[in-house]
C-alpha positions in Angstrom: -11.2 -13.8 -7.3 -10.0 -11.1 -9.8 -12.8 -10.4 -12.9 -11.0 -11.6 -16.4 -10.5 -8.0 -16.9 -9.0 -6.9 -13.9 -6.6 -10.4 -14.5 -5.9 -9.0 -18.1 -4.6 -5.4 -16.9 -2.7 -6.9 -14.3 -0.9 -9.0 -16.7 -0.7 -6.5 -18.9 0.9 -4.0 -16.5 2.8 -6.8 -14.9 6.9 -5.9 -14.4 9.9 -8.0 -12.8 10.2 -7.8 -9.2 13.4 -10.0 -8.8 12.6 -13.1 -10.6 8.9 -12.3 -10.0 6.3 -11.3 -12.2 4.3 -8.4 -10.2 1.9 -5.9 -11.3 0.5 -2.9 -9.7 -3.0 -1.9 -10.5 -5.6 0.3 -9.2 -7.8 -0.9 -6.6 -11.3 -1.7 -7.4 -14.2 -2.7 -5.4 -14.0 -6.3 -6.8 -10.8 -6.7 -4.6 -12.8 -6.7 -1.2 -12.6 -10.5 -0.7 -9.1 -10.7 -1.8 -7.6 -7.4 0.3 -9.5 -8.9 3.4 -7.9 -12.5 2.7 -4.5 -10.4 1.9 -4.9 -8.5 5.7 -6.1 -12.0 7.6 -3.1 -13.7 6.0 -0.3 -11.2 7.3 1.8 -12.6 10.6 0.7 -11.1 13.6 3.5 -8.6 13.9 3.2 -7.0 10.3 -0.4 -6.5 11.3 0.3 -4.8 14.2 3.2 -2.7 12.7 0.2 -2.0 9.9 -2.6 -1.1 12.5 -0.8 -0.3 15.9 -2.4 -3.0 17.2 -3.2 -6.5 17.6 -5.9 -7.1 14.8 -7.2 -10.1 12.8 -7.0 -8.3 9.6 -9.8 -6.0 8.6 -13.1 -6.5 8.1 -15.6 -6.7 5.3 -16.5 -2.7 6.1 -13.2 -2.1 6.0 -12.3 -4.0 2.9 -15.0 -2.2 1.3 -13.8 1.2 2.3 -10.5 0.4 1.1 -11.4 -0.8 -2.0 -14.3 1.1 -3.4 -12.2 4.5 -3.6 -12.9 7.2 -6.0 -9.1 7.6 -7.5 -9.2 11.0 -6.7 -9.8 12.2 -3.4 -8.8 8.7 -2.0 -6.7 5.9 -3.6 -5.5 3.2 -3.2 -3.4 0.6 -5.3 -2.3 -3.1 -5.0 0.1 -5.5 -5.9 -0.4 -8.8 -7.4 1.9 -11.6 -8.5 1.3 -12.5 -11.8 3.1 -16.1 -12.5 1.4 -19.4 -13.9 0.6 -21.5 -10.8 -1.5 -21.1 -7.9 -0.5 -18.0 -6.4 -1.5 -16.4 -9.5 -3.8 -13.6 -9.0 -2.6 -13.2 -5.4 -2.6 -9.6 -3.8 0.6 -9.4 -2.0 0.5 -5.8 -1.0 -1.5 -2.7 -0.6 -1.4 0.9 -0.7 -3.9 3.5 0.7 -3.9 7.2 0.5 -6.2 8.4 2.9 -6.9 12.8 2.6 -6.6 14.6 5.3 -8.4 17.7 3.7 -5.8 19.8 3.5 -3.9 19.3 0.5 -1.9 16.0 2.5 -2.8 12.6 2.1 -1.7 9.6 4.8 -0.2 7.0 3.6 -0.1 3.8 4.6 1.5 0.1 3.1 1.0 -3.2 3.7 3.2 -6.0 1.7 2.5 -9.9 2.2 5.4 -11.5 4.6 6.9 -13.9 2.1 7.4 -10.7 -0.4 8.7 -8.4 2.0 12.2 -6.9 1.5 11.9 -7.5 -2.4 10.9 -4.3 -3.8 7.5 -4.4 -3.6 7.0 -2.1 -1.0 9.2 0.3 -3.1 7.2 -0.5 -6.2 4.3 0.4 -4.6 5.3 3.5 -2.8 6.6 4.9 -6.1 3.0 4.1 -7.8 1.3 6.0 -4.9 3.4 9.2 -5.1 2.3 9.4 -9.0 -1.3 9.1 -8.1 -0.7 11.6 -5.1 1.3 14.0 -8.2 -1.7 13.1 -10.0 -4.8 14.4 -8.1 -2.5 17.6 -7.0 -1.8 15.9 -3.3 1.0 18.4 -1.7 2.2 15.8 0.8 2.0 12.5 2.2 2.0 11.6 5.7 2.7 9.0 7.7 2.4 8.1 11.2 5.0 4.8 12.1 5.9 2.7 15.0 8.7 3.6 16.3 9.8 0.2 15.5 8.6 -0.6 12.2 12.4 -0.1 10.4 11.3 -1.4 7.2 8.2 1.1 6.9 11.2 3.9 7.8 13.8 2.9 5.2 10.8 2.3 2.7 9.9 5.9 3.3 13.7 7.5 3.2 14.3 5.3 -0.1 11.5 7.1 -1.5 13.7 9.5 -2.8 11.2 12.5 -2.0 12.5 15.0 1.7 11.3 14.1 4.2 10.3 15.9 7.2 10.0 14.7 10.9 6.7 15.7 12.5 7.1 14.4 16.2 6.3 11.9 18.4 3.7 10.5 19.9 4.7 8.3 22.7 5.9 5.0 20.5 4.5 7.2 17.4 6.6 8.9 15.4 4.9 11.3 12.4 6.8 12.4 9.1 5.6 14.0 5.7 7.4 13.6 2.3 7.2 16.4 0.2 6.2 16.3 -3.6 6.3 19.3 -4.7 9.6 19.4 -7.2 
């Protein structure tokens, strides 16, 4: 359950996705409950596309870890539908931007399956390269599936190069560049 403030900024920030009202906000460690309930509600493929595995969703270590970031060195960001009803309040996807201690962050996003291929992926992405811009991040990088397509055309929409950086078996690595 999002704290009155947390449901006031998200309002606040809220912007049309479609015919959608969705915000996206920082993460904050009040989001624990809801990003584990987000990860546990994902199909079973979009988790394993997530986590390169077969996985439950995460749990309450990991929802911590996720959610109690400092906005500097680590971030993160969700997304939340923000229309009258009872999906209100909802997280729908999730960002993370994990350092790798050398200037490079990973990157890594997960949108709910009933708001996938509606911009919210992009919305999100877009948020997370500011923040990376932000705390001086050089890079992103991401290590994909080789079959996750969306995550791929996600990533070459991002309007930032993008460089290959192998494979891995079914693996594949790439970096997008932010320096203008």
């Amino acid at each position: 359950m999002m704290s009155t403030a947390t449901r006031a900024r998200s309002h606040r920030d809220a912007a049309r996705v479609g015919q959608w009202t969705v915000s996206i906000r920082p993460i904050e460690a009040a989001d624990a409950a809801s990003l584990s309930a987000f990860y546990a509600a994902l199909g079973d493929e979009s988790r394993r596309l997530r986590f390169f595995a077969a996985v439950r969703g995460i749990d309450d270590r990991q929802a911590r870890h996720f959610s109690a970031v400092d906005h500097r060195s680590a971030d993160g960001l969700v997304a939340v539908h923000n229309e009258a009803g009872p999906d209100d309040g909802r997280l729908i996807g999730h960002l993370c931007l994990e350092p790798n201690g050398d200037g490079t962050s990973e990157v890594a996003v997960a949108v709910a399956d009933d708001w996938q291929g509606r911009g919210v992926g992009h919305r999100l992405l877009q948020a997370g390269i500011v923040a990376a811009r932000r705390s001086r991040i050089r890079s992103l990088t991401l290590a994909l599936l080789h079959e996750n397509t969306p995550m791929r055309r996600l990533m070459l929409g991002s309007g930032l190069p993008v460089v290959p950086r192998g494979l891995d078996g079914n693996v594949m690595g790439y970096q997008l560049l932010l320096s203008d």
